[in-house]
KOLDREN-162178 format. One record per residue (C-alpha): residue in three letters; x, y, z. Coordinates in steps of 0.05 Angstrom, whole numbers, plus 32768, in hexadecimal, padded with zeros to 4 digits. Example, Ala and Ser with C-alpha at 12.3 -4.5 7.8 and 13.67 -1.06 7.14 Angstrom:
residues 2
ala80F67FA6809C/ser81117FEB808F/
***
This chain:
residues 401
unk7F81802A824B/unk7FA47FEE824E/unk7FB87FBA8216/unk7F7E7F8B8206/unk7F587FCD81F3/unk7F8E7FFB81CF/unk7F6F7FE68183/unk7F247FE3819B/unk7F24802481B6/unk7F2C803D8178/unk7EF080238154/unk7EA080108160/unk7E827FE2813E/unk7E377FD4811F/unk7E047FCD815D/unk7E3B7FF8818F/unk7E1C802981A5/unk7E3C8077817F/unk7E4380438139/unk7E3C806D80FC/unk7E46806F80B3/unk7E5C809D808A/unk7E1880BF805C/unk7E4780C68018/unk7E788088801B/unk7E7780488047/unk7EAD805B8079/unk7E90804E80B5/unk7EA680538100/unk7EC6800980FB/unk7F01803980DE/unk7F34805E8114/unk7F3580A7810D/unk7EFB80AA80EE/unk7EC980E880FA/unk7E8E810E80D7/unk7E7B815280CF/unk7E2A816880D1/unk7E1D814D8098/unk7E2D810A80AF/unk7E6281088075/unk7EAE80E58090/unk7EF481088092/unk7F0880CE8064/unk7ED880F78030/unk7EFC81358039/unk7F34811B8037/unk7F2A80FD7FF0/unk7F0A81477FD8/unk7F51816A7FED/unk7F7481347FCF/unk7F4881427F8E/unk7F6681887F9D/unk7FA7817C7F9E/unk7FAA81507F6A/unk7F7081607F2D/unk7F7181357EEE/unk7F6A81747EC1/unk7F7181B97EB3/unk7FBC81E47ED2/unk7FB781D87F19/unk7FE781B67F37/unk801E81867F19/unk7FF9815C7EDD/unk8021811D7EBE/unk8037813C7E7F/unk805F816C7EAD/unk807D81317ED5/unk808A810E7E8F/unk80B381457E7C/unk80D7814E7EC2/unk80EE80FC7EBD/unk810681087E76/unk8132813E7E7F/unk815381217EB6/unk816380E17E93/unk81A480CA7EA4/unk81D2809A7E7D/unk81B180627E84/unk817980417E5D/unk813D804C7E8E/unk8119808A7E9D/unk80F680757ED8/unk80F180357F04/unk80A6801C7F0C/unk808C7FEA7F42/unk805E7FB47F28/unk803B7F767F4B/unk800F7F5A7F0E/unk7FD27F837F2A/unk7FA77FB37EFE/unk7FBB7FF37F1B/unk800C7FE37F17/unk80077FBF7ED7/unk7FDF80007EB5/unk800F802D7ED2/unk804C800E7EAE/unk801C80047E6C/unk800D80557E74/unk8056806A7E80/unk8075803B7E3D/unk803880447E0F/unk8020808A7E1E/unk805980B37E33/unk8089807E7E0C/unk80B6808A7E4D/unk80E580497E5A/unk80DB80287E9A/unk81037FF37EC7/unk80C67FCA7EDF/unk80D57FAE7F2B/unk80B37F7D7F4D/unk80B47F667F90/unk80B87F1A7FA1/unk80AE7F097FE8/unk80937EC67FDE/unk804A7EC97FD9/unk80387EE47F94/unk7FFE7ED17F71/unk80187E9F7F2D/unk7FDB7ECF7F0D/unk7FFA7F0C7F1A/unk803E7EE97F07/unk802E7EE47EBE/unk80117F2E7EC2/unk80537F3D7EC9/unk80807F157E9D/unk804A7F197E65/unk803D7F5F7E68/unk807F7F767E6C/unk80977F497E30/unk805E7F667E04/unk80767FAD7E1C/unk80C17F9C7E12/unk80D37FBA7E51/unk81027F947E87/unk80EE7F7A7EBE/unk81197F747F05/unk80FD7F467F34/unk811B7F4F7F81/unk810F7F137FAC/unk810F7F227FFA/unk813A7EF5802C/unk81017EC6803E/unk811E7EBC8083/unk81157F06808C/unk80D47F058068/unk80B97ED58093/unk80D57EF380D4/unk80B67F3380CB/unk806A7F1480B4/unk806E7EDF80EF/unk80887F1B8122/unk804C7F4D810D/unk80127F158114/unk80357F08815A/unk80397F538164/unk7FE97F50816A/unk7FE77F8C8136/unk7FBF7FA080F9/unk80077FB280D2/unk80057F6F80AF/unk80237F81806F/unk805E7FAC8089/unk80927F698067/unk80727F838025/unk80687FC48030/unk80BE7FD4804A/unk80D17F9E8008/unk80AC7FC27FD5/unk80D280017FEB/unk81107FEE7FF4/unk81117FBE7FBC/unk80FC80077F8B/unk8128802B7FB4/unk815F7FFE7FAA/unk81567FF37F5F/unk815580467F58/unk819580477F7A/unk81C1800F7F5A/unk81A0802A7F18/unk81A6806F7F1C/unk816A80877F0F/unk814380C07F3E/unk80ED80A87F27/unk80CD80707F42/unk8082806B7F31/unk805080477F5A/unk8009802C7F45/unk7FDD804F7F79/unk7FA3807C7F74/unk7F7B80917FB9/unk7F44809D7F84/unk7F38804E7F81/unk7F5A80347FBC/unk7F5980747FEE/unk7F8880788029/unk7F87803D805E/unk7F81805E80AA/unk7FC4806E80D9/unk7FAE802E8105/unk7FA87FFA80D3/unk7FF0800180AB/unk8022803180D4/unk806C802B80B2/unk80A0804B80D9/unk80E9801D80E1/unk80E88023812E/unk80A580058136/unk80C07FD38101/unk81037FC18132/unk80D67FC08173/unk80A37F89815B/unk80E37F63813E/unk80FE7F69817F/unk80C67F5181A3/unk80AB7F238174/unk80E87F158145/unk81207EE48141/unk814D7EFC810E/unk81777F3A80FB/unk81747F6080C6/unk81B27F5F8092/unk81D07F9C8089/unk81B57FD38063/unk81E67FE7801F/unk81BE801A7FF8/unk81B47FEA7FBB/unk81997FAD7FE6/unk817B7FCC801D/unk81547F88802F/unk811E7F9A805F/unk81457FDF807D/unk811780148079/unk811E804680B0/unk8120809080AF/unk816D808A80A4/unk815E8063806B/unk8121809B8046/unk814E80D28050/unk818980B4802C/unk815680967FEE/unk812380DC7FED/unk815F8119800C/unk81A680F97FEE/unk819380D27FB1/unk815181017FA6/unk812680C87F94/unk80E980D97F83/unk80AD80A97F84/unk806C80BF7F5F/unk8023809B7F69/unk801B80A67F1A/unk7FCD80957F20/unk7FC280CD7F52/unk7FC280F17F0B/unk7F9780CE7EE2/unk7F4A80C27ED6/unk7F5180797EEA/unk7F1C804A7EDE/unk7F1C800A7EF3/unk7EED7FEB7EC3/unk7F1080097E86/unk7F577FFC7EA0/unk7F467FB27E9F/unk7F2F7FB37E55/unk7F6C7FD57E45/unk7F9C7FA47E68/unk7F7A7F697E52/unk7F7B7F7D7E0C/unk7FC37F9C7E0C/unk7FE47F737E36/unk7FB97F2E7E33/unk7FB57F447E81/unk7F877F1C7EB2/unk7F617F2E7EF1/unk7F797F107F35/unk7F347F0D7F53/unk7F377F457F77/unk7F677F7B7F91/unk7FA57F7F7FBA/unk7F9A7F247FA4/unk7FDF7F327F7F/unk7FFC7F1D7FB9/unk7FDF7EDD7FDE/unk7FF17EF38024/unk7FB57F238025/unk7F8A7EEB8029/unk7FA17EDB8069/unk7FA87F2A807B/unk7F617F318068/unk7F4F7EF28090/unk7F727F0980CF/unk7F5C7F5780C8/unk7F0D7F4780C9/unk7F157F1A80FE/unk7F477F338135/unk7F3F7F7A8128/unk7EFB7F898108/unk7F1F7FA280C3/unk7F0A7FA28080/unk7F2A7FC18053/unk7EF77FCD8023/unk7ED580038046/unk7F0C8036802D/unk7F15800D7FE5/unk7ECE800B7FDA/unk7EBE804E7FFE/unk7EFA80727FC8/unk7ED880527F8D/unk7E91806E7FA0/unk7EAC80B47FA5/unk7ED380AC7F64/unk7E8E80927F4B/unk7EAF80557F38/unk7E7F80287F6B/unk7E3480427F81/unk7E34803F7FD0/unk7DF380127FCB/unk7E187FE07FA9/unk7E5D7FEA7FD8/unk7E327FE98012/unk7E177FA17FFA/unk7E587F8E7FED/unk7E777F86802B/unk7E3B7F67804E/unk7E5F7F248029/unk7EA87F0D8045/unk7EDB7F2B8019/unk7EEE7EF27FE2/unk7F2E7EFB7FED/unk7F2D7ED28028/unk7F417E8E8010/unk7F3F7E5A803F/unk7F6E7E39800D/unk7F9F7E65800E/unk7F9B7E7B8055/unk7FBB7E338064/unk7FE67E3C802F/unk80007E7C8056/unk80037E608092/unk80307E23807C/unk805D7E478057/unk806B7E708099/unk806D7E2A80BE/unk80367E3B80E9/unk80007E0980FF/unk7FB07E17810B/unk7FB57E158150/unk7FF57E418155/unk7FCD7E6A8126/unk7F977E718148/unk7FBD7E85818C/unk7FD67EBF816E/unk7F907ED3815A/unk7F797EC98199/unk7FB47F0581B9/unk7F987F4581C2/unk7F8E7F728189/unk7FC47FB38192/unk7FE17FEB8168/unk802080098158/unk801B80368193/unk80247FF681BF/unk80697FF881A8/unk80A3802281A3/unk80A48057815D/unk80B4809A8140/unk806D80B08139/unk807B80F1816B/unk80B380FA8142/unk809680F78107/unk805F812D8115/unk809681578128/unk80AB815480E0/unk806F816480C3/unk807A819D809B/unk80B281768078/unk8091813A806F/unk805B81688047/unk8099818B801D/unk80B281418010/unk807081307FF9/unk805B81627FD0/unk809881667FA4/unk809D810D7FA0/unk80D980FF7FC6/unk80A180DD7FF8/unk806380BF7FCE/unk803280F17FDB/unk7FFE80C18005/unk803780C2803C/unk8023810B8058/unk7FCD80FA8052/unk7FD880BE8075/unk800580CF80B4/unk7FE7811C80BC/unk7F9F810B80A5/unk7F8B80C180B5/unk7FAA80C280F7/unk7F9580C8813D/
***
C-alpha cells in the first residue's frame, strides 16, 4: 500500500461501494476502525455501553465523585489548593471548576493554556467566572515559535493530528503547574457521554511520532524539558515521571456526572454570567481551520462521534443529528481560517499546496505504537486508578486498528 492511499484505506465514503451507517448512532464507515455487529449497531456503541459500565452515575459500583472528593481532601498538602483544574472558557471546563468550588467546596488552581489562538469569548469565561468564584487563575502561555513550529510541521506532515500543539500544551502546562505546586489532582472537563472518544487515526499522541514530523517537517528544537516548564516535552519519559514518580493523577470529573448540556448552560449563564462560543471545541480559534482542513483533505467530521455520543446519552435524537451534519459545520469560518493562516505566515496558495499533499497517518512515520500495545496491561492499571485519564486505555486498545 503505498503513501497516497495510507489514510483512504481506512475509510469509505457515501456512494463507495461497502458504505454503511451505524442503525443506533450516526457513526458511519467515513470513521477508521469502525465495524458493526448483526444488528447493524457500531463498536463505537459498545464501546460507550462499557464505558457506561465502568463508570455509572449512581448507585455503589465503581468509584462515584463523593469518593474521589474525599480521596483529594485527605491528601491535601500544605498548600492552599486541593486540586489543579484545566479550563478554556468552554461549558464543559467552566462547569467542572463551578462543580468542584460550589458543590464539593474543594479549592482549585484554575490553569489555562494560551497558545495564541483563544477565543476573546471564551477569555472573559475565564477571568469572569473565576473572579465571581474567587478562585485563582494561572494562565501558561506557550513559546509561539514552538507553537507555531509544531502546527506548521503537522499540516506539512499531511496528517489528521492537527491539534497535537494543543493537545502536548494543555498537558504539560497541568502537569507542570501540579509539579511546581505540589499538588497530586488535576481535573479535566471531559465526558465520552457528550463528546465520545475520537478514532486512533484522527488524533494519535505518542512523543516519537511528535519528534519524527518535527524532524521532517520542523525547524526548530525543542527547549529543554525541567519538570515545572516542560514546554512542549511530552514523551513517555516525560508520563512516567508526572503519573509513576510524582503520582499525578488526572481525573475526567464529568465521566461521573449526569451531564446535560442544556441545563449546564442555564447554570453557567446564571452563575457565572457565562456565554456560549457558538459551538464546541470554538474556545480555541484554530479549530476553525482544523475543521476546515479535516472535511476537506481527509473526509473528517468530527461531529459524527460528538453528535453520535449525545444521541446515545439521549441528549440529541439521531433524526435531528443526522440532519445536522448534512450542513458544513459552523465552525468553519472563512474569517478566521485567514486569520489562522496569517498568524502562521502562510499564504493561500502555500496553503493550498499543502492541501493538495497526500493525505497520511501516523503509521507513515516513525512511533511507539508497538510499544505501546506491549504495555497494555499497564496502560489499563494506569488508567483505571487516574494516574492516566481514563479515555487513554479506550482510545489506544479500543478505537484503534
Amino acid at each position: 500500500m503505498n503513501k497516497q492511499s495510507q489514510y483512504h484505506k481506512y475509510i469509505k465514503s457515501k456512494g463507495e461501494s461497502g458504505y454503511k451507517i451505524c442503525s443506533n448512532c450516526i457513526c458511519d464507515t467515513s470513521i477508521p476502525g469502525i465495524s458493526f455487529d448483526e444488528s447493524g449497531i457500531c463498536n463505537f456503541c459498545d464501546l460507550h455501553s462499557k464505558m457506561d459500565n465502568d463508570f455509572p452515575l449512581q448507585g455503589n459500583k465503581g468509584k462515584d465523585i463523593s469518593k474521589i472528593v474525599r480521596e483529594i481532601k485527605s491528601r491535601k498538602f500544605k498548600g492552599k489548593h486541593d486540586c489543579i483544574c484545566g479550563i478554556s472558557g468552554g461549558r464543559d471546563s467552566m462547569y467542572t471548576l463551578y462543580y468542584l468550588k460550589k458543590v464539593h467546596k474543594l479549592n482549585p488552581l484554575a490553569v489555562h493554556f494560551n497558545d495564541g489562538f483563544g477565543n476573546p469569548v471564551a477569555g472573559r469565561n475565564m477571568v469572569e467566572g473565576c473572579d465571581i468564584l474567587g478562585i485563582k487563575l494561572i494562565t501558561i502561555t506557550s513559546d509561539w515559535r514552538e507553537s507555531k513550529d509544531i502546527r506548521l510541521a503537522f499540516l506539512k506532515a499531511s496528517t489528521p493530528d492537527l491539534g497535537t500543539a494543543t493537545d502536548i500544551g494543555i498537558a504539560t502546562a497541568l502537569f507542570g503547574v501540579a509539579t511546581k505546586e505540589n499538588i497530586k489532582y488535576v481535573i479535566i472537563g471531559q465526558s465520552f457521554r457528550t463528546e465520545g472518544i475520537a478514532p486512533l487515526l484522527w488524533n494519535y499522541l505518542d512523543g516519537k511520532y511528535v519528534k519524527d514530523v518535527l524532524q521532517c517537517h520542523g525547524t526548530k528544537k525543542f527547549r529543554p524539558w525541567q519538570p515545572t516548564d516542560p514546554g512542549f516535552n511530552l514523551g513517555m519519559k516525560e508520563i512516567f515521571f508526572y503519573t509513576v514518580l510524582k503520582r499525578i493523577k488526572t481525573i475526567p470529573l464529568l465521566y461521573y456526572l449526569n451531564y446535560d448540556r442544556q441545563e449546564v448552560d442555564k447554570i453557567l449563564e446564571k452563575k457565572l454570567k457565562w456565554k456560549n462560543t457558538g459551538a464546541h471545541y470554538f474556545d480555541d480559534l484554530y479549530q476553525s481551520l482544523m475543521t476546515h482542513v479535516l472535511r476537506l483533505k481527509f473526509n473528517i467530521d468530527r461531529r459524527l462521534f460528538n453528535y453520535s455520543a449525545l444521541v446515545r446519552s439521549k441528549q440529541m435524537t439521531r433524526e435531528f443529528a443526522l440532519e445536522k451534519v448534512k450542513s458544513k459545520y459552523n465552525i468553519e469560518d472563512p474569517e478566521i481560517i485567514s486569520l489562522c493562516l496569517k498568524r502562521m505566515g502562510l499564504t493561500e496558495e502555500e496553503f493550498k499546496t499543502l492541501m493538495r499533499r497526500a493525505p497520511l497517518t501516523f503509521l507513515n512515520y516513525k512511533n511507539n505504537f508497538k510499544i505501546i500495545k506491549l504495555f497494555k496491561p499497564v496502560i489499563y492499571i494506569l488508567s483505571k486508578w487516574n494516574y492516566l485519564p481514563n479515555s487513554t486505555y479506550f482510545k489506544y486498545f479500543k478505537c484503534g486498528l
